[in-house]
C-alpha positions as CSV (number, residue, x, y, z in Angstrom):
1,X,46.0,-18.0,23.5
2,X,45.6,-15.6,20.9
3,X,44.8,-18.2,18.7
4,X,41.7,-19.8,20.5
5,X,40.1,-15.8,21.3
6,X,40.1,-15.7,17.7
7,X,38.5,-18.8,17.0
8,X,35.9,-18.1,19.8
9,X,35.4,-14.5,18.0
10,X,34.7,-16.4,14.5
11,X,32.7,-19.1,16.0
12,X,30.4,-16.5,17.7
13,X,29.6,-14.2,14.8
14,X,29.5,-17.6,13.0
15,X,26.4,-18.2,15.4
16,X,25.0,-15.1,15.2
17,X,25.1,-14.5,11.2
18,X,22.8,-17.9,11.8
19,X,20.7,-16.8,14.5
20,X,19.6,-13.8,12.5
21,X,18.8,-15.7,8.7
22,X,16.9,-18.0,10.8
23,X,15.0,-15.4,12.5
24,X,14.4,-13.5,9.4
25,X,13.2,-16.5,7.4
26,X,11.0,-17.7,10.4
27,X,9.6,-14.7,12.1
28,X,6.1,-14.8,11.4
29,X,5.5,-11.1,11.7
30,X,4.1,-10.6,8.1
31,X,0.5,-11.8,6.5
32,X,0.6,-14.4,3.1
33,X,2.5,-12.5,0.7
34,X,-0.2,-12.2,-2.1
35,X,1.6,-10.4,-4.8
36,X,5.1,-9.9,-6.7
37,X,5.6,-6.9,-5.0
38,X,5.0,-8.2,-1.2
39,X,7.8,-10.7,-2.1
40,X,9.4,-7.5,-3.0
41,X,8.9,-5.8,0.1
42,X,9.2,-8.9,2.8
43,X,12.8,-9.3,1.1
44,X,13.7,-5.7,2.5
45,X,11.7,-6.3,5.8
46,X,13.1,-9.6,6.5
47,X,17.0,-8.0,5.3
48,X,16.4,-5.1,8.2
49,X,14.9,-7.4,10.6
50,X,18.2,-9.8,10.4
51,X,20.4,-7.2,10.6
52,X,18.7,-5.6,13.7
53,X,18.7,-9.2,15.1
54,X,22.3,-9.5,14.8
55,X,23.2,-6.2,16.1
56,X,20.8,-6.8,19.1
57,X,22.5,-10.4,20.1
58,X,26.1,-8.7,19.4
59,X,25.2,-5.6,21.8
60,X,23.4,-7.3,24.1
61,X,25.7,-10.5,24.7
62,X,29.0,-7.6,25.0
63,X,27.0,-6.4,27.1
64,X,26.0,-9.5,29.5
65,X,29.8,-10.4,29.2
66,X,31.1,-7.6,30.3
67,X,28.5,-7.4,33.4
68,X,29.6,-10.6,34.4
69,X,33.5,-10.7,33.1
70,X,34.5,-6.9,34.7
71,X,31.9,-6.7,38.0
72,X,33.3,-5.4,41.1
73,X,34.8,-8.1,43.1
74,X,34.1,-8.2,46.9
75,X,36.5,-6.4,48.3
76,X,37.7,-4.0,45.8
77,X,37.8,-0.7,46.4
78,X,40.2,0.4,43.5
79,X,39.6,2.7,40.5
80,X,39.5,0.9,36.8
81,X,42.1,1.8,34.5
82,X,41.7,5.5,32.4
83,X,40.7,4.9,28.9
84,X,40.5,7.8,26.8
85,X,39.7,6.9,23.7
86,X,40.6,4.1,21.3
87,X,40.8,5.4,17.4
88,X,40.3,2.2,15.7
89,X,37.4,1.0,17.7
90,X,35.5,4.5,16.8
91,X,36.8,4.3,13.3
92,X,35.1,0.9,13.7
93,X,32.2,1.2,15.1
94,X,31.6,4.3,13.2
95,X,32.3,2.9,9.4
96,X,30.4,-0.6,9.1
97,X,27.0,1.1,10.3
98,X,27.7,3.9,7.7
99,X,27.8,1.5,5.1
100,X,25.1,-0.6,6.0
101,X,22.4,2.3,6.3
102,X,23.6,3.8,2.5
103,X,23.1,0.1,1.3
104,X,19.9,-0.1,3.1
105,X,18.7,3.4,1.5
106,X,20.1,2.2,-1.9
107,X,18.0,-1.3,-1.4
108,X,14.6,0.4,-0.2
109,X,15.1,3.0,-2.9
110,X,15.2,0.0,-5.8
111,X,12.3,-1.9,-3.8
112,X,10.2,1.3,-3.7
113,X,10.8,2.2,-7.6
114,X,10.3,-1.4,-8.0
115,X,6.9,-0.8,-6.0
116,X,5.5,2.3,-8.5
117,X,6.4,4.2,-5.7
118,X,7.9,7.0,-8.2
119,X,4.3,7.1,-10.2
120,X,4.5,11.3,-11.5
121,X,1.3,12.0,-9.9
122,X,1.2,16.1,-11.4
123,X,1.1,13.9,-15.2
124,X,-1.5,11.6,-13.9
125,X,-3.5,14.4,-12.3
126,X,-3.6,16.2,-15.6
127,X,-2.4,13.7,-18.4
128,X,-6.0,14.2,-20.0
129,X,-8.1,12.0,-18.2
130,X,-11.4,13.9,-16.2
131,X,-13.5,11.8,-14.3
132,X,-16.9,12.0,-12.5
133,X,-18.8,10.2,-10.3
134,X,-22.4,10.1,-9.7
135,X,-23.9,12.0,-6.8
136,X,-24.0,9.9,-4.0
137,X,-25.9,10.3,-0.4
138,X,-25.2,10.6,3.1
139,X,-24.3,6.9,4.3
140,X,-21.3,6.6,1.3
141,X,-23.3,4.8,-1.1
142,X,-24.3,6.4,-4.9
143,X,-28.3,7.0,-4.8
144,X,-27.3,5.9,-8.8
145,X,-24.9,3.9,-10.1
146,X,-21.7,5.5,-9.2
147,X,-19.0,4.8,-12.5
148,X,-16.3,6.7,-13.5
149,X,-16.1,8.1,-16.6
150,X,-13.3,9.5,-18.6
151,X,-13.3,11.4,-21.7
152,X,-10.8,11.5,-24.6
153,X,-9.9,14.3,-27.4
154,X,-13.2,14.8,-28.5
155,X,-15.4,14.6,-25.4
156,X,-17.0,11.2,-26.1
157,X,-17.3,9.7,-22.7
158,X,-15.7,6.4,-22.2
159,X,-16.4,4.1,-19.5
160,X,-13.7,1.9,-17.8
161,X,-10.9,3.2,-20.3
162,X,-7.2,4.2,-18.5
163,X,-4.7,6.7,-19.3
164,X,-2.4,3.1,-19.4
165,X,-2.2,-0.3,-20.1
166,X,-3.2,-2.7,-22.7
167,X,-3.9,-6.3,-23.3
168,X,-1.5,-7.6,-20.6
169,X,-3.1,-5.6,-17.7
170,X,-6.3,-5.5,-16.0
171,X,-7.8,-1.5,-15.9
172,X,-10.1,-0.7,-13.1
173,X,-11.6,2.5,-12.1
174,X,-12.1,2.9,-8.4
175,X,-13.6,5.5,-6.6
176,X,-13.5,5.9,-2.7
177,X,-16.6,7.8,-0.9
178,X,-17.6,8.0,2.5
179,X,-17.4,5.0,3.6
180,X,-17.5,2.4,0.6
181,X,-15.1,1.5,-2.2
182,X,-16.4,1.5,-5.9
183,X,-14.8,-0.4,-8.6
184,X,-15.6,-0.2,-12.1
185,X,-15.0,-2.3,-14.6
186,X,-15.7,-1.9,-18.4
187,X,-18.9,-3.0,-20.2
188,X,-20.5,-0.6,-17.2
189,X,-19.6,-3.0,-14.4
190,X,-19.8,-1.5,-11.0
191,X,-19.3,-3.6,-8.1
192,X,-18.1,-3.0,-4.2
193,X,-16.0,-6.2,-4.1
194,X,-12.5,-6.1,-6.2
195,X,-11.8,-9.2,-8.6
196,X,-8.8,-9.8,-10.5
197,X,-7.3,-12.4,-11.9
198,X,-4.2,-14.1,-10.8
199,X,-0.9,-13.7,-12.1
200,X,-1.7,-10.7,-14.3
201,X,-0.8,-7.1,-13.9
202,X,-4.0,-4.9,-12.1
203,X,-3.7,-1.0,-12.4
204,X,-6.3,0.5,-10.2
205,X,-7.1,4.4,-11.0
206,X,-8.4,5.7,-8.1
207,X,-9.7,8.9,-7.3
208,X,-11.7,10.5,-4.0
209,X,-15.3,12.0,-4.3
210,X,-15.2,13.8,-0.9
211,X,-12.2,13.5,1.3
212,X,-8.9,12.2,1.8
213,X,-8.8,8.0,1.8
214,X,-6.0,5.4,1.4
215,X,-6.2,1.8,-0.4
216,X,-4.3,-0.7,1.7
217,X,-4.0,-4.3,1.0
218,X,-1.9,-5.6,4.0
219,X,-1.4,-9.1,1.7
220,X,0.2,-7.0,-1.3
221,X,2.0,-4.8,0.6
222,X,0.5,-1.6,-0.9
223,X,-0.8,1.0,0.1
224,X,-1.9,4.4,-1.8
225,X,-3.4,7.6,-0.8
226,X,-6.4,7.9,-2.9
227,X,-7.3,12.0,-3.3
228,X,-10.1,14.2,-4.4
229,X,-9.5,15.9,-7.7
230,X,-6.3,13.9,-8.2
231,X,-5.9,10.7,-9.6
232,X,-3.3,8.5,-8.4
233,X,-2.5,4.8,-8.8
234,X,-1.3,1.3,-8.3
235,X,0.2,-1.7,-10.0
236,X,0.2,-5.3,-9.0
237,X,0.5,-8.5,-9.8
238,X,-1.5,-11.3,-7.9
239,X,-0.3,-15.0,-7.2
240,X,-2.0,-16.2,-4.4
241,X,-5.6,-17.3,-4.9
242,X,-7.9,-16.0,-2.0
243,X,-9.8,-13.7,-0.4
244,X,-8.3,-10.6,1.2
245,X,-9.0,-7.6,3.2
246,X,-9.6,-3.7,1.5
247,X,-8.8,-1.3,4.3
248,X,-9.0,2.3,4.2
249,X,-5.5,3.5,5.9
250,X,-6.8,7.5,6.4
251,X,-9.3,8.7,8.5
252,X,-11.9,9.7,6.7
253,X,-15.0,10.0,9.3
254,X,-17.0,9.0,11.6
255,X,-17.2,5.7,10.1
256,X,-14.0,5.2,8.7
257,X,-13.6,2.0,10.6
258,X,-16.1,0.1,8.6
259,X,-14.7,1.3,4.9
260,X,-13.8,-2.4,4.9
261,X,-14.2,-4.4,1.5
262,X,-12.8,-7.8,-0.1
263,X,-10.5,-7.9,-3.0
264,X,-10.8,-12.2,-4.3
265,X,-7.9,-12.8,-6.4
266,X,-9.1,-15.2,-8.8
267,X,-7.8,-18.5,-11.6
268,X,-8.1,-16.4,-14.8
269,X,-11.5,-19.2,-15.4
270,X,-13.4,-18.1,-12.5
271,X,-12.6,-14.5,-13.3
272,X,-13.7,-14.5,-17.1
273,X,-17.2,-16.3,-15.6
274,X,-17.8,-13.3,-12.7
275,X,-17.3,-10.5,-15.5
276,X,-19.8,-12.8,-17.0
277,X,-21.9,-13.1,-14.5
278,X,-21.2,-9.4,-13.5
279,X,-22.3,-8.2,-16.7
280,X,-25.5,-10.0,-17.0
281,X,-26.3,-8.3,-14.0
282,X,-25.7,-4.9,-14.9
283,X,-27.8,-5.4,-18.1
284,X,-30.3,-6.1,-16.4
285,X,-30.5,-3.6,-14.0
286,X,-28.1,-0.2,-14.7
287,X,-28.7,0.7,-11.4
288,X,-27.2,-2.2,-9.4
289,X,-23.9,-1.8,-7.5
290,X,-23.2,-5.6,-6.5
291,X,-22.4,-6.7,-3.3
292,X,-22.8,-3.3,-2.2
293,X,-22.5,-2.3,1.9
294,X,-25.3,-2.4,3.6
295,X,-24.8,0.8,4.9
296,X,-25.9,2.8,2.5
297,X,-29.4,3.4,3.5
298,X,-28.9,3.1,7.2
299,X,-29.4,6.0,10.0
300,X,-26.0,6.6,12.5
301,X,-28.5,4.6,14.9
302,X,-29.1,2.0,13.0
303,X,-25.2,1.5,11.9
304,X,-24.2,1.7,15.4
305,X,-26.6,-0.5,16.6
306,X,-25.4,-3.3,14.2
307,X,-21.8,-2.8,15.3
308,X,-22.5,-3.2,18.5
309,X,-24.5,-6.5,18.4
310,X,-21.5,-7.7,16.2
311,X,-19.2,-7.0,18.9
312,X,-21.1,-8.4,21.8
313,X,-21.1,-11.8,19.7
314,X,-17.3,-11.6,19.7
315,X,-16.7,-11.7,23.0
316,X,-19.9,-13.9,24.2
317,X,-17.7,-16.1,21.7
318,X,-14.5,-15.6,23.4
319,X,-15.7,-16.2,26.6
């Protein structure tokens, strides 16, 4: 008898050590993962989520047995048997989730280092790079071209250099302004739409003309605050060719909604011919921010206006 309980006891976590790698591997709660790093963090996710699903089946289905196996038969009026305690089931119950939390906080600490989540931001902040960006006006947009500029030891002013990197990784300035996204690349390129090429390491120095924003590619799995008078960072590397959403994760205004951009992750061909194409267009005009928002120029009448005829399409499409 003993025998075949402890069979059934195998067989069942058997099933549910199963259950939850299957769930894991095929929940579907995540977007593409573009990046090294999301692969990186949906190995964590995916590691919690199974063993929350396994806990949750073993608790739940004790706890459907034992409604049905120990229910109050009809006519019994008696008292269960007095259990006071039980040593090894607390010494149990207590232990195994101990250890799985420290090996979860030892795991999340390795995929957050992993992640440049231990970037020193004091030496970033004052490592010897100063920045500027141009004046800008009320709807978010620069009224000139808005580029960051650093200077080194001598006070020459150098556009589009980092305090990092090299020939293996893509440098771009970014600035953040109520309610656009700036990104600067050498040769004075200064677009609103983020390129990079694929598998190649992107380091995006970012820094805040006016308040308090956050970068957030859900696809990557990053997200960094991005602060005035501070310069902060991130480090990537894409693999998935596409087009994907720039969100701003902080409220930042009244229109902090729409600080919406698109970052394309490029073949490294079709990336070489947009800086191309990019820097044809700066020569020839300075001034130009490419694919700029639209709502640079626009009156809180006019924006809101626009939103709402763009959301009345939405649902005349739904319906």
């Amino acid at each position: 008898m003993r025998k075949n309980n402890l069979i059934s006891v195998v067989v069942i976590i058997g099933l549910v050590f199963a259950a939850s790698i299957w769930y894991a591997r095929n929940n579907g709660l995540l977007p593409v993962a573009a990046g090294d790093e999301a692969v990186l963090y949906d190995g964590l996710f995916n590691t919690i989520l199974a063993i929350a699903f396994g806990f949750f089946l073993i608790v739940e289905g004790v706890l459907i047995y034992s409604i049905v196996k120990f229910r109050r038969r009809q006519g019994d009026d008696t008292d269960g048997p007095a259990i006071h305690e039980n040593l090894s089931l607390e010494i149990v119950w207590t232990a195994i989730p101990t250890v799985i939390v420290m090996w979860v906080a030892i795991y999340s600490f390795d995929v957050y280092t992993a992640m440049q989540g231990s970037q020193n931001l004091d030496a970033m902040a004052h490592g010897g790079m100063h920045q500027t960006v141009a004046k800008h006006e009320r709807g978010g947009m620069p009224a000139s071209k808005a580029t960051l500029a650093s200077s080194n030891s001598d006070g020459t002013l150098m556009a589009g250099t980092m305090p990092a990197g090299g020939d293996d990784v893509v440098a771009i300035d970014v600035s953040a302004m109520q309610f656009a996204w700036i990104f600067n690349y050498p040769n004075e390129i200064a677009t609103a739409e983020l390129h990079v090429p694929v598998g190649k390491k992107v380091r995006l120095n970012m820094t805040a003309v006016d308040v308090l924003h956050a970068f957030w590619v859900p696809q990557l799995r990053i997200k960094q605050d991005v602060i005035p008078g501070r310069e902060t960072f991130l480090e990537f590397t894409p693999r998935v060719v596409g087009e994907y959403p720039v969100v701003c994760a902080e409220l930042c205004g009244s229109y902090h909604g729409g600080m919406r951009t698109t970052m394309v992750i490029d073949t490294p061909e079709d990336y070489q011919a947009w800086l191309k194409e990019q820097q044809e267009v700066a020569s020839n005009d300075p001034e130009a921010i490419v694919a700029s928002s639209p709502t640079s120029h626009m009156s809180d009448r006019e924006y809101l206006a626009g939103k709402v005829m763009h959301l009345g399409m939405e649902m005349a499409s739904k319906k």
